[in-house]
N, C-alpha and C positions, 0 to 999 in steps of 0.2 A: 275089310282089312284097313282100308284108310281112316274109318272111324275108330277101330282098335287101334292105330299109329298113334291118332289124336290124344286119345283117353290118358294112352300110355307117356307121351310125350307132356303134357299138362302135367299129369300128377306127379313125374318124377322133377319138372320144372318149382312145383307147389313144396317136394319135399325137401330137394335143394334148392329154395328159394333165396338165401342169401349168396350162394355161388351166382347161379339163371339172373338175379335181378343185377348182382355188381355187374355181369359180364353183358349182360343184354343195356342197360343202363351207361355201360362205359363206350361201348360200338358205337351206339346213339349218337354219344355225343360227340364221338371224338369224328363221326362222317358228318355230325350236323356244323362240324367246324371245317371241316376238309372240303367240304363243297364250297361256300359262300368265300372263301377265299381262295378258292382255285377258279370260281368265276371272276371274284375282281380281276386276279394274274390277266385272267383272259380279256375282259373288259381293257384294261389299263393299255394292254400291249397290242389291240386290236382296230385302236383309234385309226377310220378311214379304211380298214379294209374289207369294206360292204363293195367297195367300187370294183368293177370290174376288172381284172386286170392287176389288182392293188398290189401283190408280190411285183410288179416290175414299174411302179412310182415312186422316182426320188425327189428328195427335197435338194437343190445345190446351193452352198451358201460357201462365205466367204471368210478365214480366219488370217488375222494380219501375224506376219512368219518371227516380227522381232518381239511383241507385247503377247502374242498368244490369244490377242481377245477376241470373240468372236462376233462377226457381223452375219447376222442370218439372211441379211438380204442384199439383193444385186441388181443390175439393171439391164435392159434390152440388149443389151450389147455383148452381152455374156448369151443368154438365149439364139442369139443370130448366130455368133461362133459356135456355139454347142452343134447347131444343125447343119453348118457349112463342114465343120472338120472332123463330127463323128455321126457315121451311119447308122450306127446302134440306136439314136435319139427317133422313136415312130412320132413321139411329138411332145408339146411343150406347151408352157402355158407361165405366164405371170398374171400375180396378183397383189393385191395391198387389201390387209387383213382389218380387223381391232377396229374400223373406222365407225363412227356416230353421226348422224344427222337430222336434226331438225327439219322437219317438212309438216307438210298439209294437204289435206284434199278438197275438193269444194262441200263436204258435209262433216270433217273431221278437222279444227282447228289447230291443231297439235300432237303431232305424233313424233315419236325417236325411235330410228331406224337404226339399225345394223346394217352397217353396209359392207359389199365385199364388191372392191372396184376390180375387173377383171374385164377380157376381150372376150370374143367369139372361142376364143383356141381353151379357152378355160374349159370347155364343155367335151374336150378331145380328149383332155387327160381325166378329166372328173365328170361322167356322163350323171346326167339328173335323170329323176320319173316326171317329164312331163306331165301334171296334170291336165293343161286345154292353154293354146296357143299357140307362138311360132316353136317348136321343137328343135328344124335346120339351124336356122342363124338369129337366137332371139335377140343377141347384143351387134345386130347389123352397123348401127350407124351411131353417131354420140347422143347420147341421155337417155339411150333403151333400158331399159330396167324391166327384169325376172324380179317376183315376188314369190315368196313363200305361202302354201295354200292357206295358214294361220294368217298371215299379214293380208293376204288378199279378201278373208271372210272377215278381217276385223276392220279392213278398211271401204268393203265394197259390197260385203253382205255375201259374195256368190263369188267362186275363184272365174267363174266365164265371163261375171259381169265386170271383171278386175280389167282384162283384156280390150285394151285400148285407150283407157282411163287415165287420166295424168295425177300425178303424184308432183306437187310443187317444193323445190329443198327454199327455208324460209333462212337463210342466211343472207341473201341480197334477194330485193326483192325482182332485180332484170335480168339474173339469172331468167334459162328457159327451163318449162317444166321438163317432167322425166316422162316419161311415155310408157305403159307398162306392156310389153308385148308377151310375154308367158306367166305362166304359171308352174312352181315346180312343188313334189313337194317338201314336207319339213326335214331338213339334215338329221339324222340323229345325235342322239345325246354324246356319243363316243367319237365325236369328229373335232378333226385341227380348222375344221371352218364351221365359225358359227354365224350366219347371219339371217335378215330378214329379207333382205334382196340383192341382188346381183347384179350390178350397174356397169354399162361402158360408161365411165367418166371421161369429161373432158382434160382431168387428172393424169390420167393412163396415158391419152396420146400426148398430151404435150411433155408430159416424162419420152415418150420413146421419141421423141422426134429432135431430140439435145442433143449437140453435137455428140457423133460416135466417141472420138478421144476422149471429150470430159467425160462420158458416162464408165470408161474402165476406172473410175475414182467415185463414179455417182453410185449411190447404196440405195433405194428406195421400191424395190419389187422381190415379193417370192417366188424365189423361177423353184419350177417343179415341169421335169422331162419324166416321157415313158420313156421305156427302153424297150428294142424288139426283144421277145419273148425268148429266143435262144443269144440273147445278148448276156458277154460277160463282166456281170455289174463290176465285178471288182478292176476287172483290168480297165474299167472305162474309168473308175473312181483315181487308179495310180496317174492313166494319161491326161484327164482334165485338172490334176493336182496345179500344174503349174500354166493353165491358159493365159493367165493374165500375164506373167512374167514375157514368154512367147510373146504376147502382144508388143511387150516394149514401152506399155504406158504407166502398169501398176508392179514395178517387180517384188512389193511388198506383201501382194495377196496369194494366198493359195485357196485353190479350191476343192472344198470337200463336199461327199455325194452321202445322202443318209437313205434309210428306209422310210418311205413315211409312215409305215408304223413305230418306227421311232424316234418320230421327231417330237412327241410330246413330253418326252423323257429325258431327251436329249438335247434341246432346245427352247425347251418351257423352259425356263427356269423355278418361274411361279406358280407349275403343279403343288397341289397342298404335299401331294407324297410322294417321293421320290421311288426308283425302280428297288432300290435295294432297300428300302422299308417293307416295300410290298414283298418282295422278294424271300423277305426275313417271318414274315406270317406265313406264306408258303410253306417255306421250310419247317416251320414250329407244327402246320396243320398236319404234314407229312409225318414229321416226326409225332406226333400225340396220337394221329391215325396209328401207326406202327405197333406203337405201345398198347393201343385198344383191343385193338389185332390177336396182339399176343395175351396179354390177359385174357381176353375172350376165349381162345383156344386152349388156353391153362386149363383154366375156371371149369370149362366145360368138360377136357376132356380129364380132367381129376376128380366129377363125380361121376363121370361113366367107369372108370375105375372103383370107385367107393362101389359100383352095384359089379363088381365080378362074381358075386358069387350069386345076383341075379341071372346074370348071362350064362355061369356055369349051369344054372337048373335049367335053362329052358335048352341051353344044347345036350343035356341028358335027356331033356322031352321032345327031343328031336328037332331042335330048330338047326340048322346049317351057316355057317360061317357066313355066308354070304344074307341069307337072312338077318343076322344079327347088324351087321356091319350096312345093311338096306334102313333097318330100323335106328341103327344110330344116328344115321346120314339124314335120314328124316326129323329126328329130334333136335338134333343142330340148325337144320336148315327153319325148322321152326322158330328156333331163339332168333335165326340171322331174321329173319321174315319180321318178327315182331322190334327186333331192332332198330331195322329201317324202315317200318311204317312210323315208328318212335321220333325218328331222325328225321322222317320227311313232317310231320306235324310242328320239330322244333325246327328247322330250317323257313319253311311257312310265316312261322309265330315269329320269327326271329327277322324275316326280310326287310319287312317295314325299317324299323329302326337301324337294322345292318344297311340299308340305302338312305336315310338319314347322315348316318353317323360317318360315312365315307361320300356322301352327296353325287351319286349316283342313282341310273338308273337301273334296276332288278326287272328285266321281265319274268313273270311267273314261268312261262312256259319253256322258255331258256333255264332257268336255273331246274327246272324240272328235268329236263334233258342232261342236265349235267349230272343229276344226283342220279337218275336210271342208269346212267352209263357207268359213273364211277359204283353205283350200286352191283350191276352185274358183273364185272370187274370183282370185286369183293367180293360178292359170291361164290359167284366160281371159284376163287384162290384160296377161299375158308375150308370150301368141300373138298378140292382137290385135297391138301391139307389132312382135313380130315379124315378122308379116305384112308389114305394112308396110315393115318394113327391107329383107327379102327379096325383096320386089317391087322395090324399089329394086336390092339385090344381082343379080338375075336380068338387070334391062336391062344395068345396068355389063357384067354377064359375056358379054352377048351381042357386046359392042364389042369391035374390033380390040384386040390387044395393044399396040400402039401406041398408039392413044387413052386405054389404060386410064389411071387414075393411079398410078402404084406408087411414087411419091414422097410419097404422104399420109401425115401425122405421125398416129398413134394418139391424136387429141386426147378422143373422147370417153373411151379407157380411162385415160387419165389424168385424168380428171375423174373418173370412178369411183374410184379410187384416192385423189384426193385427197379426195373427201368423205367411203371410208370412214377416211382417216387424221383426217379430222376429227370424226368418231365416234366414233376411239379415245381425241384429246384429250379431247374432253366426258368420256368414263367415266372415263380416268385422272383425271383433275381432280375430278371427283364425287367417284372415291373416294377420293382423296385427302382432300378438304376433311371429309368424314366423318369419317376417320382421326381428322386434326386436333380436331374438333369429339369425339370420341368420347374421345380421350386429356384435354382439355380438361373434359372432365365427370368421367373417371376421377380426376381429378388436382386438380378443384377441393377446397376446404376446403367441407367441410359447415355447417362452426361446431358439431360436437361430435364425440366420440371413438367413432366408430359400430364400431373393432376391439374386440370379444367381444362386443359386444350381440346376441343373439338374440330374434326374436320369436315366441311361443306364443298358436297363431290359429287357428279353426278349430273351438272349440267353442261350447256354448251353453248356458248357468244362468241363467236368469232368476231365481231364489231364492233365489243366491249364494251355497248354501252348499257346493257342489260345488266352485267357485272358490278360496272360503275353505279350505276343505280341501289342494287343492293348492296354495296359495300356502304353505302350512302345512310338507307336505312338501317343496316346493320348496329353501323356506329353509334345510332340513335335507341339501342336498347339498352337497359339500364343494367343488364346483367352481362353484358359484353365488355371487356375490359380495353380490349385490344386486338385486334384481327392483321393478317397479313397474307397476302398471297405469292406465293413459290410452287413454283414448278418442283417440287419434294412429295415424294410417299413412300413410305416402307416399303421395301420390297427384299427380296433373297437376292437380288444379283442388278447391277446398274444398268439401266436404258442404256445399250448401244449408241446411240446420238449424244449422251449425256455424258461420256465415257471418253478422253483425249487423250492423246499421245504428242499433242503441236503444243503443246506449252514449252515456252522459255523463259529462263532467266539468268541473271546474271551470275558469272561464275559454273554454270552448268559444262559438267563432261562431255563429252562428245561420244561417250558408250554410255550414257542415260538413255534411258527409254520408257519412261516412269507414265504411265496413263494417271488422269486426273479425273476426280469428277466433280464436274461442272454444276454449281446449283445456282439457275437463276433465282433471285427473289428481290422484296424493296426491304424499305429503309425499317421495316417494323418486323422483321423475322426475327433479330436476336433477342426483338424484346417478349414478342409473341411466346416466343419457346425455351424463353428467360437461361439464355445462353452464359456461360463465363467467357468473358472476354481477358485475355492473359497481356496484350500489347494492343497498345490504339486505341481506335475506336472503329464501331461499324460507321458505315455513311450515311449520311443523311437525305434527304429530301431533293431531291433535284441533280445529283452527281451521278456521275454518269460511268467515268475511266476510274472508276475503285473495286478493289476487290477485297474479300477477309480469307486466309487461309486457315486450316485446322494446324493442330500440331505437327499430327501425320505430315500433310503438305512443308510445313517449316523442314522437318526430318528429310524427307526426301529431297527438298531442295539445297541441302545443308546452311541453310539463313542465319547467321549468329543475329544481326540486326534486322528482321522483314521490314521493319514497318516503314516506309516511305520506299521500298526497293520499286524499281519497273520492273513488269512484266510482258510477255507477250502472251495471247492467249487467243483462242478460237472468240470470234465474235456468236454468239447462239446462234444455232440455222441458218448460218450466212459463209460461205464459203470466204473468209478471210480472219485476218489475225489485226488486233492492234493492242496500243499499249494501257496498261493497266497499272496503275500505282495501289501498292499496299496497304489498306487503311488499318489494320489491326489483323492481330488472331486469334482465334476463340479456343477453347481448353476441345476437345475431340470428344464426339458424340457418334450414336450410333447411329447414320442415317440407313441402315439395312440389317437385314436378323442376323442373330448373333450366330447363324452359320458363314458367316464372313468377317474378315477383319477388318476394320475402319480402315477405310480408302484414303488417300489423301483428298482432301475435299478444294475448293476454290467455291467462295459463294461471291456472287457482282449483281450489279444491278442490272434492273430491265424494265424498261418502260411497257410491254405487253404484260397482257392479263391472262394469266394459265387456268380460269375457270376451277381452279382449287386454292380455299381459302381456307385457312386456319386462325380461329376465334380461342381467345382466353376470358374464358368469363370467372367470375365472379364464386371463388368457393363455396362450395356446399351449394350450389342454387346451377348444376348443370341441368340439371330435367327442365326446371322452370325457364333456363336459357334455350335447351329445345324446345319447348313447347312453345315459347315466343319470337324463334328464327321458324317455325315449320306454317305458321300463322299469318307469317309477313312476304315469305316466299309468294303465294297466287297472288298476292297483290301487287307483286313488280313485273312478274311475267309469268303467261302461262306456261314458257318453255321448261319453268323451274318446277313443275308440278313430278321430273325425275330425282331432284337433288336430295342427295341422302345428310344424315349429320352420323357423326360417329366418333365416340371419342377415341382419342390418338392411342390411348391403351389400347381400346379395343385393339386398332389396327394392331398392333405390335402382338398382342395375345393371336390373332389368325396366323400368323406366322408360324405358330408355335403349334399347328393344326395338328398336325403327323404326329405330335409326341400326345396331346390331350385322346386322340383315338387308340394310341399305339397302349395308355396307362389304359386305358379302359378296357381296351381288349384283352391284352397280359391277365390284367387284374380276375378277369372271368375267366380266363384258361387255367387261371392259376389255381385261384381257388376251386374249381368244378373240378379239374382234372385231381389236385392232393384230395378231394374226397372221396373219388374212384378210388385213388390209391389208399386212401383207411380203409372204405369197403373190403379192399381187398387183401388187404392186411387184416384184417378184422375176424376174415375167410378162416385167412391161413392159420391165426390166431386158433381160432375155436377145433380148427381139424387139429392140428398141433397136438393141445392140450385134450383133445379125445385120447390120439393117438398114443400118446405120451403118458398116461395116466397111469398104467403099472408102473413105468419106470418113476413116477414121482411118489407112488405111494414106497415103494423098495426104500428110495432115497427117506421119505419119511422114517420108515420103519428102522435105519440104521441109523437115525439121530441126526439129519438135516433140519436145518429149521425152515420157517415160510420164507421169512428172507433171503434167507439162502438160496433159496428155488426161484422165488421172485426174481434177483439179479441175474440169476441163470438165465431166466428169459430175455430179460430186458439188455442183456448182454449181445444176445442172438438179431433184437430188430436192431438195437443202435448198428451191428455190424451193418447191418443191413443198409440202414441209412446213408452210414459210413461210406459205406461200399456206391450206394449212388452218385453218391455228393463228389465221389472219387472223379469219377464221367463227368457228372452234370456241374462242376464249380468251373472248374477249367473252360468246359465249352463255353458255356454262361456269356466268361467275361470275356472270353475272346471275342465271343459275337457281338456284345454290346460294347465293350472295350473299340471295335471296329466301327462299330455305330455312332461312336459319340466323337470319330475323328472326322463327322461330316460335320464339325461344330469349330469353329472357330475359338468359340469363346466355350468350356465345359467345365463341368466338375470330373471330378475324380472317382474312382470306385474305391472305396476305403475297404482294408482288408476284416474292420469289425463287422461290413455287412457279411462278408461272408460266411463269417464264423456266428454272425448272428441269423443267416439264414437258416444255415445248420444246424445250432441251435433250437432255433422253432421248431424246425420238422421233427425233431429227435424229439423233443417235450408233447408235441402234437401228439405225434405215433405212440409214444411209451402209453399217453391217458386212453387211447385206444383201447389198447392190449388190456391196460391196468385192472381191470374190472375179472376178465375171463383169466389173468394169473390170479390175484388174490385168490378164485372159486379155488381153481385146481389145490393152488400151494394149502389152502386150508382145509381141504378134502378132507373126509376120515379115511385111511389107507385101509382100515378094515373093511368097510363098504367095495372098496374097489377090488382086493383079493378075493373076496365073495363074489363078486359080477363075475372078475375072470375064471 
């Protein structure tokens, strides 16, 4: 019986192989996209919660109540009250992230570490897998240092033989070594901590050991509490709102409690993609599943229809309703079957470059798990489904040929057809509007001359004379024109340290509260990044109390004359303020992507060296300028065998991550999915004009002409289109329209795309059809009254 299922299910797949191939062809794809981006969702929103316990870890961080800006970090002193005044806290833990270190071993002359400087109590909130070593208390005493089982075979050959071993950090050389007492092993890829080892710094204690008072002002630790398990987060989130105020030291801060699964979201600022980009693929995958869905179920079940008057003869040879409706359900589930082995082969083929293209990792076996689950999910809901239709199909078939209806218009497969034509508007128009927005950012004025600038990043001198040295040789290459060092680099959102509220000047309201941002740098920035300067001059060589403002800054501080004003302003990383004379102000550039609006800027000088240098060479001869800084690097130091070059566009273009994936993506949904949807138009086309072919020949026969029949048709898909574009133009731009107010700086959605989306698809669709109306329209009508 099940090879008789087989045969019968094949053949009538082979007969309607234009319906079987659109429908099985459109499932495919539309799960082979519904998967991989319903794992990212999950990837993105799951950072950190492999840890035990991880539904009840927050991150507590700090947002000042009058500027709104936010400080993600705080200090011991907030941790101590956390555990003194709420019981809900089972425990707690600070740390200090992001950190670099040059170090050595006695057979390994230079290595750079990732360091994550944390206590003992770090391992309470965020339990490790021990590989081999102390487990209890591996950060007992200062300079104990956990290795990572990669750091420990790259530095020791064997993670046992790691265990005991010193690790020297080469920044001074009487520092004492680190001691390595465990081994854990490697973080995964989807965590808010990424390091190589886990240090008690003597960093960490002399932070906690600052007087209590200054530290309710001091910012410098990730505190991160558990909470007991029937603890209710939120009511602890309303009463820690105002700890600091209570205190009576900071009544400026308030404090806010996050999920740490959404701190990457919500607190990165410089994730490449935002929650509601991903968010907005989700929804697209969802919706193009939907649409697949339903044409699948069309498709199919309009040519089990086509065979009623097969299913009539076999219930005359006795087969039983329930037979009939057994054998459908098996021929369906066949197409689902070969659908998703379809879809698991394109999901496969497709992983590599889908974990490229969003710089993640895909485990196979994971996403296999998703596609089986979301597969039987889909199965089942096809058959259910279908069940039902085919029960219905079974009674009809049982009825006289007479009774039947064989004058039904195929309304539901035109409804499939036309939602997924309105699927393909939504993607064309996404990607379009990207496009748009993508050239628009390629194309904006930066406000400086970012062609030859290169940036040199990546190493670490705190001593500066490593620096010094290469600034040294630097100068001496013939394709460098000019170099400067600032503490500057592109980013989506300003360093919190970088970011002030304590500026004064003269004439300032007393309800100002204008935050600034601070750009250290020397006397060769504006020439480096070949600024306009509008009043003044920058400073020069050895000046110390001068600053240059942007416009922005001028604006905000209402200055009809800046140049010679005093100011007062935060001295860099030094808790105090002094005065600062105006030396000029430069026209306003963008120092952050143009999802933000240029800050008011303040740039001054600074005698330290920020290990980021910015070189303008010599036009047309940037490669040759790389390839003669990457040459001169191992010959100053080996510490420099990390430092990258990259030109300043580049930087600027990663920024612009999320929209170069989001066009690429669009752009393949867009076009895969309008071809499903000609397929399926293509369909309905041909049944159409089967169907249809008495009534065109009548029409012939009373003196219609071919064109006239033609525009008949071509009246009926445009409606069609029409009828999409009704849905899909409106949703379109709302979505993207909402999208492009994460921008600061955007273009527009002009109303000729619309009408020239609409356009395409209508010309697309009609040359479809155009082939299968000419046959009909030019038919001999005599041939067809003879058929019938």
């Amino acid at each position: 019986m099940l090879a008789l299922y087989l045969k019968i299910a094949f053949r009538n797949m082979w007969k309607y192989k234009t319906q079987s191939l659109t429908g099985i062809f459109g499932l495919a794809f539309g799960l082979a996209c519904f998967v991989p981006v319903l794992y990212w969702m999950r990837y993105e929103t799951s950072y950190d919660g492999f840890y035990p316990e991880a539904e009840n870890i927050y991150r507590v961080y700090a947002v000042d109540k009058q500027s709104g800006n936010v400080n993600k970090s705080l200090s011991k002193v907030y941790e101590k009250a956390l555990h003194e005044q709420f019981p809900a806290v089972e425990a707690s833990a600070v740390c200090i992230t992001g950190q670099e270190e040059n170090c050595r071993t006695d057979h390994i002359p230079y290595v750079r570490l990732r360091m994550l400087y944390a206590e003992n109590a770090f391992f309470d909130v965020f339990p490790q897998k021990f590989v081999c070593g102390d487990a209890e208390r591996p950060l007992q005493v200062i300079d104990n240092v956990v290795l990572t089982e990669t750091m420990a075979v790259r530095l020791f050959g064997d993670p046992e033989k790691a265990v005991g071993q010193q690790v020297q950090n080469t920044i001074r050389a009487d520092w004492p070594p680190y001691t390595v007492t465990a081994v854990v092993k490697d973080p995964p890829a989807n965590s808010n901590f990424s390091f190589d080892a886990i240090i008690y710094s003597n960093m960490v204690k002399h932070f906690a050991e600052i007087d209590e008072k200054q530290q309710w002002g001091f910012f410098i630790f990730d505190l991160y509490v558990k909470l007991n398990p029937h603890a209710d987060a939120g009511a602890l989130a309303g009463q820690v709102r105002d700890l600091a105020s209570r205190s009576g030291t900071n009544p400026n801060v308030e404090l806010r409690v996050l999920p740490i699964g959404d701190i990457r979201h919500h607190l990165n600022s410089d994730a490449p993609f935002t929650l509601n980009f991903i968010g907005l693929f989700v929804a697209s995958g969802i919706l193009l599943l939907l649409s697949t869905i339903f044409n699948f179920l069309n498709l199919h079940l309009d040519f089990f229809r086509q065979r009623l008057r097969e299913l009539h003869l076999r219930i005359v040879n006795g087969a039983t309703g329930g037979q009939l409706i057994r054998q459908m359900l098996f021929e369906l589930a066949c197409s689902i079957l070969i659908a998703f082995l379809l879809a698991c082969f394109l999901i496969l083929l497709v992983r590599p470059a889908f974990s490229g293209l969003l710089d993640i990792e895909i485990g196979v076996s994971q996403l296999v798990l998703f596609f089986l689950a979301s597969s039987a999910v889909l199965l089942a809901s096809i058959l259910l489904v279908g069940a039902v239709a085919f029960w219905r199909l079974s009674r009809l078939a049982m009825l006289p040929a007479s009774e039947r209806e064989n004058t039904r218009q195929p309304v539901l497969r035109r409804m499939a057809v036309t939602l997924q034509l309105a699927v393909s508007v939504v993607f064309i128009l996404a990607a379009s509007v990207v496009m748009m927005q993508m050239r628009f950012v390629n194309h904006k004025d930066l406000g400086f001359d970012r062609n030859g600038v290169v940036q040199l990043s990546g190493f670490q001198d705190y001593s500066g004379k490593v620096e010094a040295a290469l600034m040294d040789k630097l100068k001496a290459v013939p394709q460098v024109e000019i170099l400067t060092d600032a503490y500057f680099e592109p980013r989506h959102e300003v360093l919190p340290y970088c970011l002030s509220n304590r500026v004064e000047w003269p004439g300032e309201q007393s309800s100002a509260n204008s935050s600034f941002y601070l750009v250290p740098a020397d006397e060769c920035f504006a020439s480096t990044f070949r600024l306009k300067l509008l009043h003044g001059k920058w400073w020069e060589e050895g000046q110390v109390r001068k600053v240059v403002l942007n416009e922005e800054a001028v604006r905000v501080m209402g200055l009809r004359d800046p140049v010679g004003v005093v100011i007062r302003m935060p001295v860099f990383e030094e808790d105090s303020v002094a005065d600062y004379e105006v030396a000029g102000v430069v026209k306003d550039f963008h120092l952050l992507s143009l999802r933000n609006r240029i800050q008011p800027a303040l740039f001054f000088p600074s005698t330290r060296l920020f290990n980021l240098l910015y070189l303008r060479v010599v036009p047309g001869q940037e490669m040759e300028a790389i390839r003669r800084v990457m040459e001169i690097l191992p010959e100053v130091d080996v510490t420099l065998a990390d430092a990258r070059l990259t030109p300043v566009g580049e930087l600027y273009d990663r920024l612009n991550r999320s929209e170069q994936v989001g066009l690429k993506m669009f752009s393949v949904l867009a076009v895969v999915c309008l071809l499903i949807s000609l397929f399926g138009i293509y369909a309905v086309a041909s049944a159409a004009t089967q169907r249809r072919r008495k009534e065109i020949a009548i029409r012939k026969v009373v003196g219609a002409e071919a064109g006239t029949i033609v525009r008949m048709f071509f009246r009926e898909y445009t409606l069609q289109v029409f009828i999409a574009a009704v849905f899909a133009l409106p949703l379109s731009y709302f979505a993207m329209d909402n999208w492009l107010q994460g921008y600061a700086y955007r273009t527009d959605i002009p109303g000729w795309l619309l009408a020239g989306v609409l356009t395409g698809v209508v010309a697309v669709v009609l040359l479809t059809v155009l082939g299968q109306v000419l046959r009909a329209a030019n038919g001999n009508p005599a041939e067809v009254v003879k058929s019938e």
